[in-house]
N, C-alpha and C positions, 0 to 999 in steps of 0.2 A: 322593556328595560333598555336604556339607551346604553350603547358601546362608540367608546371612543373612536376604536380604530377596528375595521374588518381584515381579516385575515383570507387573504382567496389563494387558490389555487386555479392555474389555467391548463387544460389538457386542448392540442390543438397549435400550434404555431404556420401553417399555413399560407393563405392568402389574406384571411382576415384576422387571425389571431394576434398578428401582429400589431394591428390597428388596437387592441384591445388591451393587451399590455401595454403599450406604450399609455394609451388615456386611463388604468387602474393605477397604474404607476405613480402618475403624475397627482394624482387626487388626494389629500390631506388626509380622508377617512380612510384611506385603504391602504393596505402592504399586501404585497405578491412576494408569494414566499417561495413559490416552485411553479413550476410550469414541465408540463408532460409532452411529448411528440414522442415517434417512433425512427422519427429522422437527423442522425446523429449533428449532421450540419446544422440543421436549424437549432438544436440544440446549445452547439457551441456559437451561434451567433445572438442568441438572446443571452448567453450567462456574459458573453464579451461585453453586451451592449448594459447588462446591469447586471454585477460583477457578484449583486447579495444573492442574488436568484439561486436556489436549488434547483437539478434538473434530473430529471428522471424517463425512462423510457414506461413505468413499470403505471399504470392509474392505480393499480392498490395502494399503492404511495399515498395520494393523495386520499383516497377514502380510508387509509387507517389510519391520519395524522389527525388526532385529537384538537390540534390547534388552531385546524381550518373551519372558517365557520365560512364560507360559500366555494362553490366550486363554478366556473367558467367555462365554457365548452363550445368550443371554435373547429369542431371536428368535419367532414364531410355528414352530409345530412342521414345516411343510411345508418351511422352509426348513434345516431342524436338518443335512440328510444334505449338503446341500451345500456349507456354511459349515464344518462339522467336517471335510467332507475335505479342505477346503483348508489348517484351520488345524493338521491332524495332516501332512500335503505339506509344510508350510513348517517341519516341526519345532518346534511349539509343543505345550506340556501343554496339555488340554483340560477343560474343567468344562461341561457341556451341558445343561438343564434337561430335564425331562422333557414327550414320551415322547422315549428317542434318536433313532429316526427313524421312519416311517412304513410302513414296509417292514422284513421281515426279512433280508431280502439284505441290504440298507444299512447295517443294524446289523451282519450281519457281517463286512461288506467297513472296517469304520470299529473293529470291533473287532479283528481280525488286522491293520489297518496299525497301530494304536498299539502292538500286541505286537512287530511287527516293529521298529518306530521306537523301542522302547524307551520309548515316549511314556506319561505318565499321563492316563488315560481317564474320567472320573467322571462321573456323571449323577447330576443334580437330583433325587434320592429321597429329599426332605425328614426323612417320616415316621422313616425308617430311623436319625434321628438325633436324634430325640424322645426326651427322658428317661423319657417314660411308655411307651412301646415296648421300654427296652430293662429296663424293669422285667417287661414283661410276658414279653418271651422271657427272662428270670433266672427267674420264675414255673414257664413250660414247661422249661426245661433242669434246674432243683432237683427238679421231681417233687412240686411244693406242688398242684400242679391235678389230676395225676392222671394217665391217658391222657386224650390231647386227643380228643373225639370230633369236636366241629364250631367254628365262627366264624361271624361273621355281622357285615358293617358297612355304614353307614346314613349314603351321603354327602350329604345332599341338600338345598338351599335354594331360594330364590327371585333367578332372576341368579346369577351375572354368565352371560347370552347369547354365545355362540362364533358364529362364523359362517364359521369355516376348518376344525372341528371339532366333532364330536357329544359328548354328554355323557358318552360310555364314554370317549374317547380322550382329552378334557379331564382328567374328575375318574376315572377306575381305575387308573390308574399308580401315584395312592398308597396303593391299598388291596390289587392285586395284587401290588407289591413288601411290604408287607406284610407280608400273609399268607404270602408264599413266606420272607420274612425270619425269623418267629416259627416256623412249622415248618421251617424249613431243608429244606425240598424243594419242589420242581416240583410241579405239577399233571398228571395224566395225558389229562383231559379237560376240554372248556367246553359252557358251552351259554349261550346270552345271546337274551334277546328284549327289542327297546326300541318305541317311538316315538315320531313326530315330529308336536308338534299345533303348534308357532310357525311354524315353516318348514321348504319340504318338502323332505324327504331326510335332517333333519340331528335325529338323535333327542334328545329333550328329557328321557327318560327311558329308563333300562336296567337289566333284572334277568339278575344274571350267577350263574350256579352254576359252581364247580371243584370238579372231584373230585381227593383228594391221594391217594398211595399209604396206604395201611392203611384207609381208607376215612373217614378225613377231609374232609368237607364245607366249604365257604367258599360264602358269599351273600353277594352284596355288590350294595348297590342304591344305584340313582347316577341324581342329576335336578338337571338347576338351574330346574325348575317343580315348586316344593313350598311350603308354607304356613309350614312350620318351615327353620329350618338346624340340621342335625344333624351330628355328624361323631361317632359310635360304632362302639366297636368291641366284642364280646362274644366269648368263648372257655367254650365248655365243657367241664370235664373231668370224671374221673369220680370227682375227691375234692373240687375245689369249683369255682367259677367267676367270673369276672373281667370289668369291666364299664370299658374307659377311654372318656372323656368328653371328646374336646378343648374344646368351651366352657367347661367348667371350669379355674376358676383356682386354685383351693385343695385339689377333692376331685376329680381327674379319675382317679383308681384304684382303685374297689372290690372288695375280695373279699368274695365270699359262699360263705360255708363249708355251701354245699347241693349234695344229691346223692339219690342211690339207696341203699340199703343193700341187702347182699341178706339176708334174714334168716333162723335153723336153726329145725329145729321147725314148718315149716309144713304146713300139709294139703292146698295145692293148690299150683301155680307164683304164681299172681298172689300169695299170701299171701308168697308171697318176698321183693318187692320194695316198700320204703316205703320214701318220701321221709324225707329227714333235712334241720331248718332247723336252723344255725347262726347262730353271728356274722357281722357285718358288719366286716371288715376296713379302714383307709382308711391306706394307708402312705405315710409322708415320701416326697415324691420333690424335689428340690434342684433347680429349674427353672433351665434355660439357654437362653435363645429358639435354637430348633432351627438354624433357617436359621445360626448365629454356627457352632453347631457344623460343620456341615455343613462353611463357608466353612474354618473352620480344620483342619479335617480334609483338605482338598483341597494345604493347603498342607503341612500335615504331609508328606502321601503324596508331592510334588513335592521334598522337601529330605533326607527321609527313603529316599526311593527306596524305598516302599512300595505293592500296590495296596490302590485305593481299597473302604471296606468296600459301595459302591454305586459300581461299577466297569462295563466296558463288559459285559460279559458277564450282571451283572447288570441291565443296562438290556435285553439282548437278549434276556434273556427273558423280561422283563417287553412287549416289543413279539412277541417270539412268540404270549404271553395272547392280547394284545391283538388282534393276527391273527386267531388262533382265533378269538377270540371274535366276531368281527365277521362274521366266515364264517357263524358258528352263527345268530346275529341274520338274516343275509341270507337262511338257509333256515329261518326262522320257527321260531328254536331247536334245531332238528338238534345232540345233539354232535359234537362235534370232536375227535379224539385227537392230541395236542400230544408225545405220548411219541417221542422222535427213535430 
């Protein structure tokens, strides 16, 4: 049954929360009726900034109000398993930032109740709603790149400091959904080694390898102790290869039309094989600030009675990675095989 207009609640006002209300806000399907924190400022600075908002310290607020039909949840990730299972209990849609939860049980105990509740389930997998992501998996699906051999992406700046979470469980969620998003499959195995020079226990730096079925590589390196802020992603293939650039505003998709050739007529194997340089490609992409899409996608999926294209299951396995991968880390890169 189609609904005019959704009704959310947001618990969370934080660092991201904020991004969040402001783009539900603005959206023609939706009203933000309350918003929850625990932090009396933040408080007063979201009902200043939109004067209708209700605000509350209390979350049973929101899960006793009849009139909410999703709940939002922008909280620190330790508390992600708890808060969604209440607000999937009380029969509310749910939108969860990423990672889903902390634990793979939790993800799947939080994914089988919204299937059963008929509830929609969606996590905060930004990336997966970038325009220049989904130019890149058009790229891989067309057959312009080639076979994919490998990827490789480079998230890493100086700050912002966690201190309820390492730098793998912060910043790899966006690069492991991804990756799993552009090839449309799982990983079979991880291996990860990081660590920690700010404070101890909590890694400031992380090199993560997954191995994909066919023998598809992903490296993915992740620190918020770095000199640059980078946020790259590269794909190789074996007709050409592709270079997106989130700091970039104008030219953040190159194609580069280089490879291998294999060449006839040779007199030994190595005479085989010469590098070919091509053009450099840079194609229109029609920017939409990702997070609007994401938001309105959530709603779609809620009116529409669709699932979400970064849906629960897609969150749990992105926390499976993440599992893994942290196991691998604990025994000084040992892999992991992830294959169920």
């Amino acid at each position: 049954m189609k609904r005019s207009e959704i009704s959310l609640g947001m618990v969370g006002l934080g660092y991201w929360g904020p991004n969040l209300l402001r783009n539900f806000d603005q959206l023609p399907d939706c009203c933000v009726r309350v918003c929850c924190d625990l932090d009396a400022t933040r408080l007063a600075q979201a009902q200043q900034q939109y004067p209708y908002l209700r605000t509350t310290d209390n979350y049973d607020d929101l899960l006793d109000d009849p009139d909410l039909d999703a709940i939002v949840i922008a909280t620190p990730a330790p508390t992600h398993y708890t808060f969604a299972l209440k607000a999937l209990q009380h029969g509310k849609h749910l939108f969860i930032e990423k990672p889903l939860t902390l634990e793979v049980q939790h993800a799947v105990e939080l994914v089988e109740l919204s299937e059963d509740t008929d509830r929609v389930l969606m996590v905060g997998h930004l990336m997966e709603y970038h325009p220049a992501i989904e130019k890149l998996k058009d790229l891989i699906q067309s057959g312009e790149l080639g076979q994919i051999h490998y990827l490789y992406a480079q998230r890493v700046n100086l700050g912002r400091i966690r201190h309820d979470e390492n730098a793998m469980w912060s910043l790899a969620p966006h690069d492991f959904s991804v990756a799993m998003y552009l090839l449309d499959a799982e990983p079979e195995n991880v291996s990860a080694r990081g660590a920690a020079y700010l404070q101890e226990g909590i890694d400031d730096v992380v090199f993560v390898n997954l191995q994909f079925p066919g023998g598809v590589m992903a490296h993915i390196q992740l620190s918020w102790l770095d000199p640059h802020k980078l946020r790259l992603t590269t794909i190789v293939g074996s007709e050409k290869m592709v270079v997106f650039d989130d700091m970039e505003t104008a030219e953040m998709v190159k194609i580069y039309n280089k490879g291998v050739d294999h060449s006839a007529g040779y007199t030994s194997y190595g005479e085989a094989l010469s590098p070919r340089f091509g053009d450099v490609t840079i194609p229109y992409i029609k920017m939409t600030e990702p997070l609007k899409l994401e938001c309105q996608h959530f709603l779609d999926c809620i009116m529409n009675h669709r699932k979400p294209r970064s849906d629960g299951r897609d969150g749990l396995r992105v926390v499976r990675v993440l599992q893994a991968a942290q196991q691998s880390r604990n025994r000084n890169g040992e892999p992991v095989d992830i294959r169920m």
